[in-house]
N, C-alpha and C positions, 0 to 999 in steps of 0.2 A: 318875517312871520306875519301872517294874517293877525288883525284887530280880534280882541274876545267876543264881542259883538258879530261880526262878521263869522269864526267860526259855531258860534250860537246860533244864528240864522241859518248859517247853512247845516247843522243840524238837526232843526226847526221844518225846515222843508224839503229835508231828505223823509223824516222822519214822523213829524208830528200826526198830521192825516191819517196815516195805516194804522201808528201808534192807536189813535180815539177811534178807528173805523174798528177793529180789533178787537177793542176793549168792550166798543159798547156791542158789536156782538155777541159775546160772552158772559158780562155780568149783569143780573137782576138789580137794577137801581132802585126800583120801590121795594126790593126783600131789604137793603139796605146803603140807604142812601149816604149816608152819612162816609161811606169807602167807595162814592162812587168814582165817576170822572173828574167832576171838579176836584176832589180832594187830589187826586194826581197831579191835575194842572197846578195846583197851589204848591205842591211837594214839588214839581221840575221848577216853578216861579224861584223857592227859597232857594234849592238847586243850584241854580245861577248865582244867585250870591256869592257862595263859597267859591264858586269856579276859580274865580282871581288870586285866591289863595294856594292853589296849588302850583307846583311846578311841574309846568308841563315843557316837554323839550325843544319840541318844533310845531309847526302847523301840522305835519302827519299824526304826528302824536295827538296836539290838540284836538285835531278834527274823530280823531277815531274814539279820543278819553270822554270828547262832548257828547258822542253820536252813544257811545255805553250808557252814557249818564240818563240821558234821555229815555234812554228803554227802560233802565232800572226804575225810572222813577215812576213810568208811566205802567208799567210790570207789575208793581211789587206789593199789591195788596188781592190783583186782580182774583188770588187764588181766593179769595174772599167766597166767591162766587160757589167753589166747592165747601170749602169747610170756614163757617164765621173764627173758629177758634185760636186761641193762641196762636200753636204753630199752623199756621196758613202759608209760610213762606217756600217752603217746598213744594205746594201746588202753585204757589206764582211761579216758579221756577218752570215746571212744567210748562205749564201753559206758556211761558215767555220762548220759549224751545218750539211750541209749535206757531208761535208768532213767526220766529226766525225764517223756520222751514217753508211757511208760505210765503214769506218773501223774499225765499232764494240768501238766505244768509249764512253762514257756515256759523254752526254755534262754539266752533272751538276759536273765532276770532272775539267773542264775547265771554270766554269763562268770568273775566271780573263783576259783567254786571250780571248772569245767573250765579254766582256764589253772592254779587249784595244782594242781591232777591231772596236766596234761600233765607241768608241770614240774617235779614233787615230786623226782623221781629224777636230777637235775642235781645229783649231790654233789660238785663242782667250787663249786658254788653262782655262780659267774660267769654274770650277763647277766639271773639272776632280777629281778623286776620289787620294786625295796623299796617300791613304793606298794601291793602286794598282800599285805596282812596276812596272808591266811589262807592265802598261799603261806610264807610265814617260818614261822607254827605249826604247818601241817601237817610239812614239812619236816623243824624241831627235832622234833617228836612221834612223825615217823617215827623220828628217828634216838634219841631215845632207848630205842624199844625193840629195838634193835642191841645194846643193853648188858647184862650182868647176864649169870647164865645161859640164860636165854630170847634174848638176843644170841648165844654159843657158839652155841648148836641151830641159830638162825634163819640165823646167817652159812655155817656151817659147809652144812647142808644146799642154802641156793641154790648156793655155789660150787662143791659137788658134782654138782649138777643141772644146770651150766653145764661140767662135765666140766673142771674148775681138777683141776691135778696137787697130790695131797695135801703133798706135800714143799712148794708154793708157800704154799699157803692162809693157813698161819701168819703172815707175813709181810706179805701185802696184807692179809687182815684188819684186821692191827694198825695198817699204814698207812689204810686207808679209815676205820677205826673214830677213830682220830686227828683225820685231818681232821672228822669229823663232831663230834665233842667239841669241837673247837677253834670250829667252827662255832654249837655249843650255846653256849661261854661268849663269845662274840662277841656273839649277841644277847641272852641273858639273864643273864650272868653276875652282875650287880648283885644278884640276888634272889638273895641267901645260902641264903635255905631250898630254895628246888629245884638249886641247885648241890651242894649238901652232900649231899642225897637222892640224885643222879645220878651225884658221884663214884664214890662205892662201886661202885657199877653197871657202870662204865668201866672201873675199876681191876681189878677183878676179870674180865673180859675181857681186859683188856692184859697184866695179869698169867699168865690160861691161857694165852695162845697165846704169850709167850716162853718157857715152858716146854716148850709143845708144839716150838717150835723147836729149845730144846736137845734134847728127846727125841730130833728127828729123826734124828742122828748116831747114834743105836745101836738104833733102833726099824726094824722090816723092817715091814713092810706087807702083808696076806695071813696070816699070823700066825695059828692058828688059838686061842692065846691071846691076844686083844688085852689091852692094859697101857696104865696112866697113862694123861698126857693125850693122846698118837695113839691110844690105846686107846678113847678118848669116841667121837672121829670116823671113826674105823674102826668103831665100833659103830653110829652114827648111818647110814653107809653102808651096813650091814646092814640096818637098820632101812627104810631105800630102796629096795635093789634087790631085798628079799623082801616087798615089798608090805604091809608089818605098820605099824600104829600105834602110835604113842607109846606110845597106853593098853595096848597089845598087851606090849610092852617092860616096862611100867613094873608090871604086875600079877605077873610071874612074873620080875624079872629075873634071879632065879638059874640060870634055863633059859640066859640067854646068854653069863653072865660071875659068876666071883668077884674082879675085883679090886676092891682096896677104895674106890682112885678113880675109879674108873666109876659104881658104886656111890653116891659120895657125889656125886657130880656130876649124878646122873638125881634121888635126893633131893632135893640143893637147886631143881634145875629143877621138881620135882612144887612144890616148897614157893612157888616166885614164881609156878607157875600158880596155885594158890589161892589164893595172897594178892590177886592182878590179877582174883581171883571169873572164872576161866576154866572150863570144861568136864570136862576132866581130872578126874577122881577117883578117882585111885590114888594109894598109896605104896609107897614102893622102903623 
């Protein structure tokens, strides 16, 4: 049986290229960045983690389980594009169907990873299918790029796109972000090394936005100084509804804000795009 690695690679360059050619033909990255490509690339990165965990049979198997996992992942938000909402996962589905068909793929050798596309976005997680492996990793792998500061931006931005009252956000956040964790060490929690990696990640999410909570009691909104942590996502909503990029933000932030925790907060987020080998290339 081929090495994990080697069948990785070689669904990496069967794969990958069409995959991001594909994508970035279809979805609007400055309607919303935050679900664009990179976020995928980061969801197949985690992806990989879990691979080792599974039992796979042979190299036939492995090669075709890898080469699903990879579409799903790089799939499964695309429907973004059509509808930002909740359920979005059955326009990925779509669209990952006319992926296939343009490159000569039979979509009935992929039913596993269009059913985890449809149903990646069921964070209730009831009714999912547990004989669909590559619905559980896709799933954990989305949600653990929920976390971290790249989770702040990512959360923060769709619930604003989805028109959630700022005062709220804090709040479901923390409970959606919850459940998804809880979700994480349900299925993997055993593997001490990717728990311990992910905590932090969490922690520091759950951690912003109860503060962002407490701010909200003395924090006005519209503000023409934003501050603290309502000061991130009130700058994040700048950043929105003046059509500007991240990278637009992140090269001159002195033009938008002097506080210090905005500041350190767009840093640490430059510093996990690079580390995740993202696009990005500025510092604050």
């Amino acid at each position: 049986m081929m090495k994990l690695s080697e069948i990785i690679k070689s669904a990496e360059n069967q794969y990958k290229q069409i995959l991001e050619e594909f994508f970035i033909s279809v979805y609007n990255e400055q309607a919303l960045y935050s679900h664009g490509i990179d976020h995928h690339r980061r969801v197949w990165n985690y992806a990989k983690e879990f691979l080792k965990l599974v039992s796979l049979k042979d190299t036939a198997h492995s090669l075709h389980f890898t080469s699903e996992l990879i579409i799903a992942c790089y799939m499964h938000d695309i429907g973004m594009s059509v509808d930002p909402g909740i359920k979005h996962g059955k326009h990925s589905r779509n669209l990952c169907v006319q992926f296939l068909n343009k490159n000569n793929l039979q979509e009935t050798d992929y039913k596993d990873a269009l059913e985890a596309i449809e149903y990646h976005d069921n964070k209730d997680y009831t009714g999912n299918s547990r004989s669909n492996d590559l619905l559980t990793i896709l799933s954990v792998s989305d949600d653990l790029d929920a976390f971290g500061c790249i989770g702040i931006y990512r959360y923060s931005e769709i619930y604003l796109t989805r028109q959630i009252d700022p005062e709220k956000i804090g709040y479901m956040i923390r409970e959606n972000a919850g459940i998804r964790y809880e979700n994480f060490i349900k299925t993997y929690g055993s593997v001490n090394e990717i728990v311990l990696k992910h905590w932090e990640r969490y922690y520091l999410l759950n951690m912003f936005f109860g503060k962002y909570n407490e701010q909200l009691h003395s924090y006005q909104f519209g503000t023409t100084s934003p501050s603290g942590f309502c000061g991130v996502v009130e700058i994040i909503k700048y950043i929105m509804n003046n059509n500007l990029q991240l990278k637009d933000f992140c090269t001159e932030p002195e033009k938008y804000t002097n506080d210090p925790l905005i500041k350190w907060f767009f840093a640490e987020l430059v510093a996990e795009l690079l580390v995740e080998h993202t696009t990005i290339k500025c510092y604050v």
